[in-house]
Each structure stands twice: as C-alpha cells, then as structure tokens.
C-alpha positions, 0 to 999 in steps of 0.5 A: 921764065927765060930770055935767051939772047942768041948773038951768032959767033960765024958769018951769016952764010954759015948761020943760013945754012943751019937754019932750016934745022934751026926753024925746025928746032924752034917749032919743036920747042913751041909745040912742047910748050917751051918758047913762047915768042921769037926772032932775030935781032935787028940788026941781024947778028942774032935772037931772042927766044921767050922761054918757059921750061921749069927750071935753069937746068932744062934751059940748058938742056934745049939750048944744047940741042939747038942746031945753032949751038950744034954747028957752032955759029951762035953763042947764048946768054940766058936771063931767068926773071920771074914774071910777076906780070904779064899781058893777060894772054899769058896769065897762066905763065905768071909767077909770085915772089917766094 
C-alpha cells in the first residue's frame, strides 16, 4: 500500500485551473481500483491519496499521468508501508510480513 502526499509547487490559481482534469484523473484511478481515499490537505497546499497498485513502479506510472504533475504545479512523495491491519472494510487489502 502507498500514501501519496501531493504538496503543490505553483499558486492556487494555477492548481485550480487544472483540477477538473485532475478530479477526472482521480476517478479513474478509484474506478481501476487503485486509490482508495483522498483529498486536500488542510491547509490547503496539497493531498493525500490512499493508494493500492502492486508495486513502486506503477505508482510511478499513475502518478506521472496525473494532470497535476503534468502541468507542474504539485510535486509528490510516496510512503509504501505494508498494511498488516486494516479496518474491517478493507480486509482484502491486508498485507503479511515476508
């Protein structure tokens, strides 16, 4: 599992005008199964993302395609941890220590 801390890197108007495109982006990634939760920080100068997606590489992959990091205006640091408890919700998500 991954925690993807986006910290935006331009003024709020220039997020904003991306973030349709980026709310778009989002969906995509919860309807392939990927993300998990998300939303903005508060205060607002960036998110965090709730992420499942096999392994560091394809993180990497989505993260490249988001139209935040496309236009430039957030920057991200990914956290991979490995579940081994979870809220009984997301059972199927837990991972065991190898």
């Amino acid at each position: 599992m991954f925690v993807l801390e986006l910290t935006y890197t331009a003024p709020l108007d220039a997020v904003d005008a991306v973030l349709p495109d980026h709310v778009a982006w989002l969906e995509e990634q919860y309807e392939k199964g990927h993300f998990l939760a998300s939303g903005r920080k508060n205060p607002r100068d960036g998110g965090v993302i709730l992420a499942v997606a096999g392994d560091r590489a394809h993180i990497d992959e989505i993260v490249a395609g988001d139209p935040f990091t496309v236009a430039g205006v957030c920057a991200y640091r990914v956290t991979e941890f490995i579940a081994t408890k979870t809220a009984p919700e997301l059972a199927h998500h837990r991972q065991t220590l190898d």
